[in-house]
C-alpha positions in Angstrom: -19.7 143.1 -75.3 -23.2 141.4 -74.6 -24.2 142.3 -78.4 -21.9 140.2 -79.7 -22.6 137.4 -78.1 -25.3 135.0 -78.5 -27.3 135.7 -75.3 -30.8 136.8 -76.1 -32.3 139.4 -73.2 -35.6 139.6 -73.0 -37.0 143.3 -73.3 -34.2 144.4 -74.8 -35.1 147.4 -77.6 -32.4 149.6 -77.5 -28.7 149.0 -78.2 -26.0 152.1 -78.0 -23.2 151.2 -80.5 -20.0 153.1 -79.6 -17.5 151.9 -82.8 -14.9 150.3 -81.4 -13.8 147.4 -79.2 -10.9 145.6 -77.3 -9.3 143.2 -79.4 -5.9 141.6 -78.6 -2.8 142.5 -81.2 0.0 140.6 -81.2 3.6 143.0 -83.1 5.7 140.7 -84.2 8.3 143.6 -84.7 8.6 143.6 -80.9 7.1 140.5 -79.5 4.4 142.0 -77.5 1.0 141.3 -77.2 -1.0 144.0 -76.0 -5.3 144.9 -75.6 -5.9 147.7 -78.5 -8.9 149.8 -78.6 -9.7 149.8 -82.6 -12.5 150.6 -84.7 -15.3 147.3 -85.5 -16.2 146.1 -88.5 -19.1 146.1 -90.3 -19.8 142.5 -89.6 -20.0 143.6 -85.9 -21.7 146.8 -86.6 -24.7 144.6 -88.1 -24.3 141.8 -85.0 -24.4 144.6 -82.8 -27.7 145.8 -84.6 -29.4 142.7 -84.6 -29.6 142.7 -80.5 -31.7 145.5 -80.7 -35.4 144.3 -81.3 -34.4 139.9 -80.6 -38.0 139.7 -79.9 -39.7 142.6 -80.8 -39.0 146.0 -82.7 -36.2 147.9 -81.3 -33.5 151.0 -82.3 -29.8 150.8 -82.5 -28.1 154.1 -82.0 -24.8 154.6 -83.6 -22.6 157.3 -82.0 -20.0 157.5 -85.5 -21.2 159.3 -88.7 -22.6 157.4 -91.5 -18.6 158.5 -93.3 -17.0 156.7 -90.6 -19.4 153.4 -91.4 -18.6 153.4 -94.8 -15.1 153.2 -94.1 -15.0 150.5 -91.5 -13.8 146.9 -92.7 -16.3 144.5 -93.9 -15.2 141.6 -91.5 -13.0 141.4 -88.5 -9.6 140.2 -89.2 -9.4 136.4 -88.4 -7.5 136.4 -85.1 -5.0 134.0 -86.3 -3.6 137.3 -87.9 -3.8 138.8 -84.9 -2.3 137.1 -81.3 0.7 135.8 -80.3 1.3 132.2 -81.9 3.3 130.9 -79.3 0.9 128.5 -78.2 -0.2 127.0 -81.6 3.0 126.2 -82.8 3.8 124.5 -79.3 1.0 122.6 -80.1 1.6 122.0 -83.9 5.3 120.4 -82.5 3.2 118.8 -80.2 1.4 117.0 -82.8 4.8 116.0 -84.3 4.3 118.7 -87.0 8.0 119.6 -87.3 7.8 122.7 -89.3 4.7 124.5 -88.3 5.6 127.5 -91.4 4.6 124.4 -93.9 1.0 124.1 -92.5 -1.9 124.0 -94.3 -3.9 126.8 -92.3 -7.1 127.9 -93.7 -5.8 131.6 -93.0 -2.4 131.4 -93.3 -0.7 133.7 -90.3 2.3 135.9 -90.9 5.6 134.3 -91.6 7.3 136.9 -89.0 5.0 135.8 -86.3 5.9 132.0 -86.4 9.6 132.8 -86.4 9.0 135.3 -83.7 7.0 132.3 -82.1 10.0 130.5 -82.6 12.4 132.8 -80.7 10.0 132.8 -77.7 9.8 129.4 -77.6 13.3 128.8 -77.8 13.9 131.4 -75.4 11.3 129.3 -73.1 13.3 126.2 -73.6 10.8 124.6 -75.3 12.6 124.0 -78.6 16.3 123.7 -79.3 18.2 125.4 -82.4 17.3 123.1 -84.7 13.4 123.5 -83.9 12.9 120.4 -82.6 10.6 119.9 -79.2 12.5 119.5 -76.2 11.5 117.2 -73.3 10.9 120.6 -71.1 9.0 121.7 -74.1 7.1 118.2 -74.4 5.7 118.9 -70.7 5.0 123.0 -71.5 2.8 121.3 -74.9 0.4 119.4 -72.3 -0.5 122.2 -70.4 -3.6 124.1 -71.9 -1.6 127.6 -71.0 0.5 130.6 -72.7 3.9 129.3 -73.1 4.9 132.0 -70.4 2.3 130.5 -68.2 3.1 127.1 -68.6 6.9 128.3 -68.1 5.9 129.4 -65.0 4.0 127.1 -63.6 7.0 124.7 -64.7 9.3 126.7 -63.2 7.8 126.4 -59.4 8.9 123.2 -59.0 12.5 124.3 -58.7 11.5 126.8 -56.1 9.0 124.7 -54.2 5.8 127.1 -54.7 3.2 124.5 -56.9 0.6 125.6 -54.6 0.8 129.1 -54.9 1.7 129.8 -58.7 -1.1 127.1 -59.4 -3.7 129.7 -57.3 -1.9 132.8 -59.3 -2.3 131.1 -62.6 -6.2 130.0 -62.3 -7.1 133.6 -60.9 -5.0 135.6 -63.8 -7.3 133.3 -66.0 -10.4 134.7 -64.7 -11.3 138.1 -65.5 -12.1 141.2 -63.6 -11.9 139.5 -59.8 -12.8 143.4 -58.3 -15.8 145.3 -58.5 -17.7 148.9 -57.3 -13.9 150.1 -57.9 -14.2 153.7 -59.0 -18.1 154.4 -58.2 -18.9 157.4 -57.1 -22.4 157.7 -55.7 -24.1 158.9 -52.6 -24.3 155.5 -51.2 -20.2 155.7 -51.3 -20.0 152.3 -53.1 -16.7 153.1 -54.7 -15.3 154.2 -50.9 -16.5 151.1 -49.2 -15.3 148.8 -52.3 -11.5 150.6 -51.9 -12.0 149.7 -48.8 -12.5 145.7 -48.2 -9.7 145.6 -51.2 -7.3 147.7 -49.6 -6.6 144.2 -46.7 -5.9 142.0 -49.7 -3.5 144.6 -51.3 0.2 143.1 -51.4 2.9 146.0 -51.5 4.7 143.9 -53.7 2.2 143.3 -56.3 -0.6 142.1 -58.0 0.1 138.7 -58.3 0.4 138.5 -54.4 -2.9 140.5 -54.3 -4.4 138.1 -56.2 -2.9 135.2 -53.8 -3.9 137.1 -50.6 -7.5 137.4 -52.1 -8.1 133.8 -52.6 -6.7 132.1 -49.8 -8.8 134.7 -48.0 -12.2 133.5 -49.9 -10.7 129.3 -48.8 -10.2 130.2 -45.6 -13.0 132.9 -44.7 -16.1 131.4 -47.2 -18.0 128.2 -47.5 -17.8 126.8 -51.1 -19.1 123.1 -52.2 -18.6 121.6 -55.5 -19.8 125.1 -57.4 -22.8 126.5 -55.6 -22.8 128.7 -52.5 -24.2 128.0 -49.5 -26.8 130.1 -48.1 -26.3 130.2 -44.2 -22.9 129.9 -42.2 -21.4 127.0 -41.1 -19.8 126.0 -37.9 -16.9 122.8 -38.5 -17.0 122.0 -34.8 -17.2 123.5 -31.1 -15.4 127.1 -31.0 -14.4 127.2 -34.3 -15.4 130.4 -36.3 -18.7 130.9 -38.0 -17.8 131.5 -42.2 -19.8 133.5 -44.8 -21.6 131.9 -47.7 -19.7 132.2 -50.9 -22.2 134.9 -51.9 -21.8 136.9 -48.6 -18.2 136.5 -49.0 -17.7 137.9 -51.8 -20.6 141.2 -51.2 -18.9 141.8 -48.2 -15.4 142.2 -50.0 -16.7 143.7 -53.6 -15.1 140.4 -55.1 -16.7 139.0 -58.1 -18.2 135.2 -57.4 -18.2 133.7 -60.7 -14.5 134.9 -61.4 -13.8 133.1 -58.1 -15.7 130.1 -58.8 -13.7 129.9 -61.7 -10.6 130.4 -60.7 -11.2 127.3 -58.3 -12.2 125.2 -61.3 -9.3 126.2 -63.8 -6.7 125.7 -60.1 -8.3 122.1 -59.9 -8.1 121.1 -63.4 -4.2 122.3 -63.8 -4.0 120.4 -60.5 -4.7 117.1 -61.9 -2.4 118.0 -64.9 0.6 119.3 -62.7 0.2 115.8 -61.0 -0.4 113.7 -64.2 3.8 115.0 -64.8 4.9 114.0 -61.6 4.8 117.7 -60.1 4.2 117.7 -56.1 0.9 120.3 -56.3 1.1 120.9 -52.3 4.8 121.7 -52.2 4.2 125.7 -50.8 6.5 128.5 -49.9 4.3 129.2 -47.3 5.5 132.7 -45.7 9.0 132.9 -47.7 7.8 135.2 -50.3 11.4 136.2 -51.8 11.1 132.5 -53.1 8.1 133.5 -54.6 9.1 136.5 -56.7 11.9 134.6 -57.7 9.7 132.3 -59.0 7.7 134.8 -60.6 10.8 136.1 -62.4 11.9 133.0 -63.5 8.8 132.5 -65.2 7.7 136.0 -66.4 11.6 136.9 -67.4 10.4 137.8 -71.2 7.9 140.3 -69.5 10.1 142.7 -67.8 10.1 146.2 -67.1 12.8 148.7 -65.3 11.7 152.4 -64.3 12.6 155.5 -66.2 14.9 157.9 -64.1 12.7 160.7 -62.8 12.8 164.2 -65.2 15.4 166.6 -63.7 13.8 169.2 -61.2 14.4 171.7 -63.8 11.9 170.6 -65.4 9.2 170.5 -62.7 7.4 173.1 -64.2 6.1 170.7 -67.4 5.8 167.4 -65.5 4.1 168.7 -62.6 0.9 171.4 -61.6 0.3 172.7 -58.3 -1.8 171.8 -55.6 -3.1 173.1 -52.2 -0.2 170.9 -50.7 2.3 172.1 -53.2 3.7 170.7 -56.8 2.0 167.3 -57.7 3.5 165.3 -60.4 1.6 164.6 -63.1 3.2 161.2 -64.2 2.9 158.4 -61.7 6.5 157.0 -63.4 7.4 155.2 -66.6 9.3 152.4 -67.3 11.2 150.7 -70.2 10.5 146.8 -71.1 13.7 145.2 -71.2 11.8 143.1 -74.9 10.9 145.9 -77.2 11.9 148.8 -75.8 8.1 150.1 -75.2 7.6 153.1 -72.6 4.4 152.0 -70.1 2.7 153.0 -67.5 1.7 151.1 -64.6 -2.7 150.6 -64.9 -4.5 152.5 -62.6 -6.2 149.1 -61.5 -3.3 147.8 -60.3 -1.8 147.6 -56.5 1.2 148.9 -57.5 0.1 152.4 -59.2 1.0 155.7 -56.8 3.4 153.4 -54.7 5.9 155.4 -53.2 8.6 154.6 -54.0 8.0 153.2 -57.4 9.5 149.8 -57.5 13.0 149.7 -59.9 11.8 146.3 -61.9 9.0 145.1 -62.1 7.2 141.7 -63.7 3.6 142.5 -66.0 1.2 139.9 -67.4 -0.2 142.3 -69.9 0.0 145.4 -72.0 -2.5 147.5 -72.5 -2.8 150.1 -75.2 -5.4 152.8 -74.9 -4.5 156.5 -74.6 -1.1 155.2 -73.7 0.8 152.0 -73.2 -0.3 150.7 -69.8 0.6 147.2 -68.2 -1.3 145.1 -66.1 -0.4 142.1 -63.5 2.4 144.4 -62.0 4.9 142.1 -59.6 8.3 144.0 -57.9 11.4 141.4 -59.0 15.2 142.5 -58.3 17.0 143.3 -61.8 19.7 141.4 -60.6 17.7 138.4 -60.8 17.2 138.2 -64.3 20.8 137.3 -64.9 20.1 133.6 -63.2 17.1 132.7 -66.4 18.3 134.3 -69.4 21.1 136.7 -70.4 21.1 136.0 -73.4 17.3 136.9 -74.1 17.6 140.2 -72.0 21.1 140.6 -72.9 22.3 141.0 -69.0 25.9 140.2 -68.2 26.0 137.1 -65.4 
């Protein structure tokens, strides 16, 4: 939230504080890293506060009884105890620290979680049994990614896709690429906005949506070193006039920054990826299967198959009627094949109300809120996973 940061806003006298926040939460019990909505802390409470009134007098309004305050934790837990430590103790056996449990952290993390760390890693190929660093694993530690990122991006090499799990990659690190989605206002913002997203939607996914959406903003937008450009440009005589990055990206309901940033994160890995000898313009071009193969390959630890449908017996509970008859009330559940948790597919996503649901599907995240939801939704074929790791998902080959 913009309270808890240290931007200072002019005019600012007011500050609603709701209680609770997003925080990332790591269970070690099932290996899963999901977004939590949880209650602050008193720390934040007070930071939250203090934006109220930066350069004059101002109010903070607190929508949780003064009971509920008292109860709330003095400081946030150091997130150390909280996220998946995959990536620190690749880079602890990166450093040449062989036992990563024996560190001297100043906030020691939870036994269970570096083991589980451990098994993930191992599970990546990135150490062997004997917790030593592997040369695959030597190649994952020099890539500033996730494990399961770097795995992936590792893994396109073998299917000749660099270019486009480099793109995917450096726009799942940016944050909240659509906007206007859901408005509804007499303007019809939130209509128009479905709209202009509706010709980057992939039916497989949202990893292809994500694709589709930037080589769209390359190919469509003019964009120079970081700043837009204010009026179109023609390359030469007949060719097609493009937008300014800015007109680009109003037209479509596309956030700029996010964009901008994706193209800086894709050109940094790019320099990386070529630093280990990976060809960066090696492309699948229109064979997509390759693609979700690819995708499987790399994302195999996050793996979901869809719950059978309730028997029609049942209809009555799982369903209400509509002018057009009974409408289900659950858009379908599925089962991750790595802790067993029941999810939904997000509302966000290009994938939810698809019809049919896809069997399997790849997620980049869980998220936990009135119910388990998951995010970065990608159809596989089940029958796939039995090629990367059998063992992990316990498949027979």
């Amino acid at each position: 939230m913009l309270t808890e940061t240290s931007v200072t806003l002019d005019g600012i006298r007011y500050v609603v504080d709701c209680g609770k926040h997003k925080s990332r939460e790591y269970k070690s019990s099932t290996g899963m890293e999901s977004l939590v909505v949880s209650d602050i802390s008193k720390a934040q409470a007070a930071q939250r506060a203090g934006r109220a009134g930066r350069v004059s007098e101002g109010i903070c309004l607190r929508l949780y009884p003064k009971s509920l305050y008292d109860s709330l934790a003095e400081t946030t837990a150091p997130e150390i105890l909280r996220v998946n430590l995959a990536q620190v103790v690749l880079q602890l056996k990166g450093m040449g620290v062989h036992d990563p449990r024996s560190f001297s952290f100043l906030t020691p993390p939870n036994r269970e979680s570096i083991e589980k760390s451990f098994e993930v890693l191992e599970a990546l190929g990135a150490i062997d049994n004997s917790m030593e660093l592997t040369a695959y694993g030597k190649q994952m530690s020099q890539l500033p990614l996730d494990p399961i990122y770097a795995h992936l991006l590792l893994q396109s090499t073998k299917f000749e896709c660099v270019s486009e799990i480099l793109t995917v990659v450096a726009m799942l690190s940016a944050e909240n690429i659509f906007y206007g989605r859901g408005r509804d206002d007499s303007g019809g913002v939130g209509a128009r906005a479905a709209a202009a997203h509706r010709r980057f939607a992939s039916y497989e996914g949202d990893l292809p949506t994500l694709l589709n959406v930037y080589n769209a903003w390359r190919q469509e937008a003019t964009y120079n070193t970081g700043s837009s450009q204010k009026s179109k440009q023609k390359k030469g005589k007949g060719s097609t006039a493009k937008l300014s990055h800015g007109e680009w990206c109003g037209q479509n309901f596309i956030n700029g920054r996010a964009l901008t940033r994706a193209y800086d994160v894709r050109s940094q890995l790019s320099d990386l990826c070529s630093r280990l000898g990976m060809d960066i313009h090696s492309t699948c071009s229109s064979e997509m299967t390759t693609f979700f193969k690819c995708v499987c390959a790399g994302l195999f630890l996050h793996v979901a198959t869809r719950l059978p449908n309730p028997d029609q017996s049942q209809g009555k509970k799982n369903s209400r009627h509509g002018r057009s008859g009974i409408i289900p009330n659950a858009r379908g559940h599925y089962k991750t094949k790595i802790g067993g948790n029941i999810v939904s597919i997000h509302p966000t996503s290009s994938m939810f109300g698809r019809n049919p649901a896809p069997k399997c599907v790849c997620f980049t995240d869980l998220v936990h809120t009135t119910r388990m939801y998951i995010r970065g939704v990608t159809q596989i074929r089940e029958e796939w996973l039995a090629d990367f790791s059998p063992r992990i998902l316990d498949i027979p080959k």
